[in-house]
N, C-alpha and C positions, 0 to 999 in steps of 0.2 A: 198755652191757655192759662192766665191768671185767676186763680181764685173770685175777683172783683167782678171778671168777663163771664166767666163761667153762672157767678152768680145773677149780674144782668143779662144774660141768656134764658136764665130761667125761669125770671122777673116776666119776661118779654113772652113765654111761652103761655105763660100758667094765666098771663093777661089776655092772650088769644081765644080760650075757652079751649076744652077735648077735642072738638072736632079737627080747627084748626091748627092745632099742637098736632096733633097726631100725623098729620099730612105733613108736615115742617120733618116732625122723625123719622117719616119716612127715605128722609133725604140726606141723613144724616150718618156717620159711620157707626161703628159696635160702640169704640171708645167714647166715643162723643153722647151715646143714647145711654152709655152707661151712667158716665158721670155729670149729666142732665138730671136722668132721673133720682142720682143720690142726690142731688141739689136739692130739688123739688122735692123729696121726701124730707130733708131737714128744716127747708121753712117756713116755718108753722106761724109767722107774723112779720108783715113785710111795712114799715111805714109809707103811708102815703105820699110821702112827699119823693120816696126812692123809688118807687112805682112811676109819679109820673116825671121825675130825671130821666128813668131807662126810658119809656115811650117818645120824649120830648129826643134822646138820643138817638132812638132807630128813627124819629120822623126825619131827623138831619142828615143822619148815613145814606138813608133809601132816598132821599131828595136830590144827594148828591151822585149818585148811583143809577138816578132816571133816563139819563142821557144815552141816545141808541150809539153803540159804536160799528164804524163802518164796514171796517173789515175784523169780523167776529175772529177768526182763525189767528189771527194775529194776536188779536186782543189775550184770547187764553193762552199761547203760546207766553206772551211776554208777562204774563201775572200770575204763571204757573214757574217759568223760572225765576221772577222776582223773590216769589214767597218759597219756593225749596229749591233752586241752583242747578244748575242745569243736569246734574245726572238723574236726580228725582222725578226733575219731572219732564225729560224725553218720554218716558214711558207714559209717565201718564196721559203725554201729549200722542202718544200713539193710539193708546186705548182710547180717547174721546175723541180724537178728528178721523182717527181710520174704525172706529164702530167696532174696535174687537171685544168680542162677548167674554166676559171673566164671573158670570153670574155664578157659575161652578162654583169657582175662588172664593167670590163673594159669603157666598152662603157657607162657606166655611168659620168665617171670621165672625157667624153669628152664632156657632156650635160652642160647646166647650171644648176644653181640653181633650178630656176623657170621650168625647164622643167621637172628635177626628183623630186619635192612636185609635181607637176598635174600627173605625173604618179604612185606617190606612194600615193597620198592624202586620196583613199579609199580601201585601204589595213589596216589589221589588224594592229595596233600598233607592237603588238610584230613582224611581219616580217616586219615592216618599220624599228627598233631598227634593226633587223639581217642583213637588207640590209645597213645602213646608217654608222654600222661599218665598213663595211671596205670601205667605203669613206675616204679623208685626214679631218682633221678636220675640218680645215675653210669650206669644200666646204658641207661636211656633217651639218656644225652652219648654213649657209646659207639657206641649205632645209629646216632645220626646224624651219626657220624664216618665209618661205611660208605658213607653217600650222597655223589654227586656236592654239588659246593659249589652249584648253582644248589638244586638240591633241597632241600638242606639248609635250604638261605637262604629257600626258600618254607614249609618245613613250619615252622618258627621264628618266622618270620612270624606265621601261624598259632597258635601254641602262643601266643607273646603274648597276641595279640589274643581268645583261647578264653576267654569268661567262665562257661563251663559246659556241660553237657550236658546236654538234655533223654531224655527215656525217649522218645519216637518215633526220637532221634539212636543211644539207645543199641541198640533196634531193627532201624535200619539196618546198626549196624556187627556184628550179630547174623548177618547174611547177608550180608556183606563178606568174613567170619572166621567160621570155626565156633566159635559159642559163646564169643564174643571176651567179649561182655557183653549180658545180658540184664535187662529190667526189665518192670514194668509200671507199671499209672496211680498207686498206691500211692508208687512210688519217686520223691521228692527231688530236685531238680537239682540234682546232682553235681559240688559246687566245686572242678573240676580246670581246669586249665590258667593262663592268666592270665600277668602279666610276671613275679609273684617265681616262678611254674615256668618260665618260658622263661629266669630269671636264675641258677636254680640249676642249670641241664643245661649253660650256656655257662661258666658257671666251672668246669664239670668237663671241658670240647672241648679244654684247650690255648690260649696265648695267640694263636699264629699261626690259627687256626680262628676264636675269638671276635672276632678285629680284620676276619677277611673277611665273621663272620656279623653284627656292630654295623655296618660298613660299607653293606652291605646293606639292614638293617632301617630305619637311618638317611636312605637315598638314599628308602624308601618311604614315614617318616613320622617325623620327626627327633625330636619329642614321644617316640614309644614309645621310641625308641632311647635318649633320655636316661632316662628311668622303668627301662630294663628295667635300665640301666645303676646306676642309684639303686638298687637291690634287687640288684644282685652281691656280690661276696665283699666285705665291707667291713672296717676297719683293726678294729672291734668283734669281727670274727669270727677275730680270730687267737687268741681264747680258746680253739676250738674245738680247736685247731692240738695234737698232743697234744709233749711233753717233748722228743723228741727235735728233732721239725720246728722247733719254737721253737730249742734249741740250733744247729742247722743254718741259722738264719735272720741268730742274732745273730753268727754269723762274720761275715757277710758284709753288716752296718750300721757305720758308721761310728760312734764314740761320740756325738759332737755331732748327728748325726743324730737318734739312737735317744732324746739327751733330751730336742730338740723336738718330736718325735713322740708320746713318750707324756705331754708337757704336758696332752694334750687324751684322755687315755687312763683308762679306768675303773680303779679301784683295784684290782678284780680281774685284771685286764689287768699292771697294775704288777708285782705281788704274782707273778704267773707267769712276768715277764722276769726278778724278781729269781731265785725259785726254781731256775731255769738259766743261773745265771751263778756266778760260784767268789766267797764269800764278801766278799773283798778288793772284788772287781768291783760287788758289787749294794750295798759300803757306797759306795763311789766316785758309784754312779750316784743311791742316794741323797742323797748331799750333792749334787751337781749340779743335780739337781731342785730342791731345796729353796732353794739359794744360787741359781736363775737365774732372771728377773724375767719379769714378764710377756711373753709371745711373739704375736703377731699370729695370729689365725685363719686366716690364708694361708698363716702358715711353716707352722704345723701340720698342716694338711692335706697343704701340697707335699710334705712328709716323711714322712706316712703314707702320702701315694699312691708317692712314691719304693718303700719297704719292703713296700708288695703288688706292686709290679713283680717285686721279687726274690722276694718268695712264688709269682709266678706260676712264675718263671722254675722257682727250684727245684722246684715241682710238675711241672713236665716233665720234668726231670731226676730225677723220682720220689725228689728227699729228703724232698720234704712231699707229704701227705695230704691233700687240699680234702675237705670231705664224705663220708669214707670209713666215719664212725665211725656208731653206734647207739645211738637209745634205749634198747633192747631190754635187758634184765637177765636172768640165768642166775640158779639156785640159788646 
């Protein structure tokens, strides 16, 4: 979701009047009613003429959208895996054509932090790991920044090594939690958990958290700990990183650093260092690249592992963003 989308979103709500906004958020996820509502707190003067661009926009979308389609099943199927690839949204293709109740779940992801760790704090580890997967990440890192470190360190554990949920498991945690998740024989095992979820919660803990929670996992089973480790924030994912965190990163690389590291760096990658750097600068670092010879697959690495250190750092210091952004698109 772009800034622009998000903004014509907002444009589009706040034109419907309370009543009708409010039925629209009903319908809407946490993330989404979140940063709706900071929109809509910040614009305090909207031009008329952007006003009616967005309306004259949703008249074209929804005109184009009127159309009954025949076989609905299908329909969601194939524009659920257009828009997230077919592991995403098997599941969700479960939960909407087979009616399983996740209202449990649901109602979690509207809690804070601190309120699902005091209500999951003295539950077994492994149904704290079956409930916190299907959290979004950040919000699932956060809970388990409320637990003690032993806890933590066990329910993580866990979350690793989870290669699924069967419907008797989802069952159980059915009368653990009211109406946490429900299935039947119909429903799919449920490809949650596993090391790239237990690697996306740990880049989002904080580096001092993830050195006690890799610590830990590593004393139990030094293979996992290396995989889970393989599947963290990697030097590929500072694509993600949006403009400013990248400007905020390159203060603080050294030049010769910055162009043995993106020796080994996709072009997309390149193309978004130059982007944020002052014209002068990204010709400089082009000719450098270009003029500097072959590099050792060790320098490169030690220099990108160097520049995720200061990605981490900065992420605690909340100049950068790990995983904060969305798929999700607005009008």
């Amino acid at each position: 979701m772009d800034d622009e989308g998000t903004e014509n979103a907002a444009i589009l709500l706040m034109s419907l009047g309370e009543e009708e906004a409010s039925e629209v958020f009903k319908h809407l996820a946490p993330k989404e009613v979140q940063r709706l509502g900071e929109t809509i707190a910040k614009m305090k003067s909207i031009p008329r003429e952007r006003v009616e661009g967005v309306l004259v926009k949703f008249s074209e979308v929804a005109g184009e959208q009127s159309m009954l389609v025949t076989d609905t099943d299908e329909y969601v199927k194939t524009v659920l895996r257009k828009a997230l690839g077919d592991d995403k949204a098997n599941l969700l293709i479960d939960r909407i054509l087979q009616g399983a109740d996740v209202t449990g779940i649901e109602s979690l992801k509207w809690m804070d932090p601190g309120s699902v760790g005091e209500l999951l704090r003295n539950e077994h580890p492994q149904i704290v790991a079956a409930i916190l997967v299907h959290l979004d990440f950040d919000q699932a890192g956060a809970v388990l920044k409320t637990f003690p470190e032993r806890q933590r360190n066990e329910v993580m554990v866990r979350i690793a090594t989870l290669d699924g949920i069967q419907p008797s498991a989802l069952k159980d945690l059915n009368e653990v939690m009211s109406k946490v998740l429900a299935g039947g024989d119909r429903l799919k095992k449920a490809s949650l958990g596993g090391v790239k979820t237990a690697a996306e919660m740990i880049n989002l803990m904080g580096s001092s958290v993830e050195t006690a929670v890799l610590d830990y996992i590593r004393e139990v089973d030094n293979d996992l700990a290396q995989k889970i480790m393989d599947n963290m924030f990697t030097f590929d994912d500072l694509e993600k990183i949006d403009d400013k965190g990248i400007q905020s990163l390159l203060k603080e690389v050294q030049s010769e650093s910055l162009v043995i590291a993106l020796k080994g760096a996709t072009p997309e990658m390149r193309e978004k260092v130059f982007r944020n750097m002052s014209t002068r600068a990204a010709e400089t670092l082009r000719e450098d690249l270009e003029s500097r010879g072959p590099v050792r697959v060790s320098e490169v690495e030690a220099e990108q592992k160097e520049m995720l250190k200061i990605v981490r750092r900065l992420a605690d210091e909340g100049q950068i963003v790990l995983g904060g952004g969305s798929d999700d698109e607005f009008l």
